[in-house]
C-alpha atoms as an extended CHARMM CRD file, in Angstrom:
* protein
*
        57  EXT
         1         1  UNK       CA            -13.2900000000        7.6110000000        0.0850000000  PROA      1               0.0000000000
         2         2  UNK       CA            -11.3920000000        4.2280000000        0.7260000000  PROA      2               0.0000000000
         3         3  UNK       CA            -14.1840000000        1.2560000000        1.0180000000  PROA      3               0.0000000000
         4         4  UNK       CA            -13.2160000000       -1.5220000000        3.0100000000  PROA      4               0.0000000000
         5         5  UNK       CA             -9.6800000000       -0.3160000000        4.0240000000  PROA      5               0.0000000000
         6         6  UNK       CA             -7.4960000000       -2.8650000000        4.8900000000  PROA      6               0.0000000000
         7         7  UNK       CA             -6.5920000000       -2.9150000000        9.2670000000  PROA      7               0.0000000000
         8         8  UNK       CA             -3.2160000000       -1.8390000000        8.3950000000  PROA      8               0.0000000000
         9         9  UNK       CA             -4.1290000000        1.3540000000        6.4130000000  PROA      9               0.0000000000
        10        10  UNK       CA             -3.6520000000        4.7880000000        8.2340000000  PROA      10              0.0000000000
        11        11  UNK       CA             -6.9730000000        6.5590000000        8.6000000000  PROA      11              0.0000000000
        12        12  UNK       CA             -8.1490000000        9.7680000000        9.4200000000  PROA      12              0.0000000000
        13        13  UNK       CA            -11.5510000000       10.5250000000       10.2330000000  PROA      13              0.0000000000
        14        14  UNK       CA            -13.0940000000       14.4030000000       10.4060000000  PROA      14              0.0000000000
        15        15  UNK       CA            -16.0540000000       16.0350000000       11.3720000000  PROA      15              0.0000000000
        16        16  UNK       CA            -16.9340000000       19.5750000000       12.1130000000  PROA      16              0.0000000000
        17        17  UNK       CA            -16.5960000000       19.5260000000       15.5430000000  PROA      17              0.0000000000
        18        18  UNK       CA            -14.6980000000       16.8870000000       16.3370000000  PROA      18              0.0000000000
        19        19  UNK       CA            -17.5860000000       14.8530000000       18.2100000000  PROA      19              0.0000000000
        20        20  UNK       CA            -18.2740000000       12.4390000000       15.6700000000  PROA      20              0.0000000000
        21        21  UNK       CA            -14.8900000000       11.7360000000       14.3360000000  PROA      21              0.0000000000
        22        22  UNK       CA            -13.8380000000       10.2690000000       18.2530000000  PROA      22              0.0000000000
        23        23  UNK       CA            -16.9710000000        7.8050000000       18.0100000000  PROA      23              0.0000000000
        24        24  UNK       CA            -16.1690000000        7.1920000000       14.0310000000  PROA      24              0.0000000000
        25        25  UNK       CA            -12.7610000000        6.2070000000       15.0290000000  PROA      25              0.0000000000
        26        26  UNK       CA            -13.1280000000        4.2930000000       18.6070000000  PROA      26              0.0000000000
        27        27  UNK       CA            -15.4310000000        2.1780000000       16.2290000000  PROA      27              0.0000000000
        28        28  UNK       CA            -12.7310000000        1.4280000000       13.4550000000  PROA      28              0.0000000000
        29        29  UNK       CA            -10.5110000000        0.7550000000       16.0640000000  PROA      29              0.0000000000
        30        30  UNK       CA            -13.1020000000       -1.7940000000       17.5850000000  PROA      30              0.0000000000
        31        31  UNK       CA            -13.4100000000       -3.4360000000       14.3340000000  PROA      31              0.0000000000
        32        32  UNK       CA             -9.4870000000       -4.0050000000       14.2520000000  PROA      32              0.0000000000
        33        33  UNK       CA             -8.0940000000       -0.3830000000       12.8020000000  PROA      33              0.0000000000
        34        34  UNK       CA             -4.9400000000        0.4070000000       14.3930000000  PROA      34              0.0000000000
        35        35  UNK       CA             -3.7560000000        3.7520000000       13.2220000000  PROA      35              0.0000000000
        36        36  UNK       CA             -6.8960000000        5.8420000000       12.8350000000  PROA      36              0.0000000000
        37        37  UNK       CA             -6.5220000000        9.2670000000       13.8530000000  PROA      37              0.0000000000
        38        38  UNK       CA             -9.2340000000       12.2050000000       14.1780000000  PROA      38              0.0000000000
        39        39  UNK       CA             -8.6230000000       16.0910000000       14.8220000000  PROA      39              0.0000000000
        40        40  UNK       CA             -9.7060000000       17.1000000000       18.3010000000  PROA      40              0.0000000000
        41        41  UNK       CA            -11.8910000000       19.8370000000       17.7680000000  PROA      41              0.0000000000
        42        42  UNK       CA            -12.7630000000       19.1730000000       14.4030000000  PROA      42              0.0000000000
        43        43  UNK       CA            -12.3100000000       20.8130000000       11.2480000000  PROA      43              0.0000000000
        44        44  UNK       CA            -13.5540000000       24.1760000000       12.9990000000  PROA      44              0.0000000000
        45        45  UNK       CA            -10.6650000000       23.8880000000       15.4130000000  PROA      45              0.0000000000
        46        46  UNK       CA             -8.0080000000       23.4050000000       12.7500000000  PROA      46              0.0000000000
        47        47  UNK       CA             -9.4000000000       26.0410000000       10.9140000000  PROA      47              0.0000000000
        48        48  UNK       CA             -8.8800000000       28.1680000000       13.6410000000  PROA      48              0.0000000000
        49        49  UNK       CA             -5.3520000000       27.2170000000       15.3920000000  PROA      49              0.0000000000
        50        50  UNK       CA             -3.6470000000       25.6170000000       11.8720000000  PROA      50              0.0000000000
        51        51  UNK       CA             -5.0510000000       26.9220000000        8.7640000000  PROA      51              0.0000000000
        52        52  UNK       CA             -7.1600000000       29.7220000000        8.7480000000  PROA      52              0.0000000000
        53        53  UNK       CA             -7.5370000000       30.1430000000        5.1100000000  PROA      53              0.0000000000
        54        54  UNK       CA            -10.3170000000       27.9650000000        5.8480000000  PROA      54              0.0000000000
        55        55  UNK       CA            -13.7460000000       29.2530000000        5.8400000000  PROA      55              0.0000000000
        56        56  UNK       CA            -15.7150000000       29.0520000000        9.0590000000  PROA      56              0.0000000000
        57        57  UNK       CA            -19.4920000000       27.8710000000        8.7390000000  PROA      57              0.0000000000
């Protein structure tokens, strides 16, 4: 985990459902975050459509 990132730093931000991670990063980008990116659907969703050697829980 980065602490403090500088604005110009790509971040991504990840929860299980995807939920989260939209509020997470619509606040970073409020706070002056330019490229911060989240996965719609979540980690569940990639797991599913991208890599599904990932366990579902």
């Amino acid at each position: 985990m980065i602490r403090n990132p500088a604005p110009a730093v790509p971040l991504a931000v990840l929860c299980h459902h995807g939920d989260r991670s939209v509020h997470a990063a619509e606040h970073l980008h409020r706070l002056g975050h330019r490229d911060v990116y989240y996965i719609e659907g979540g980690i569940k969703a990639w797991a599913g459509l991208v890599d599904t050697s990932i366990p579902h829980y």
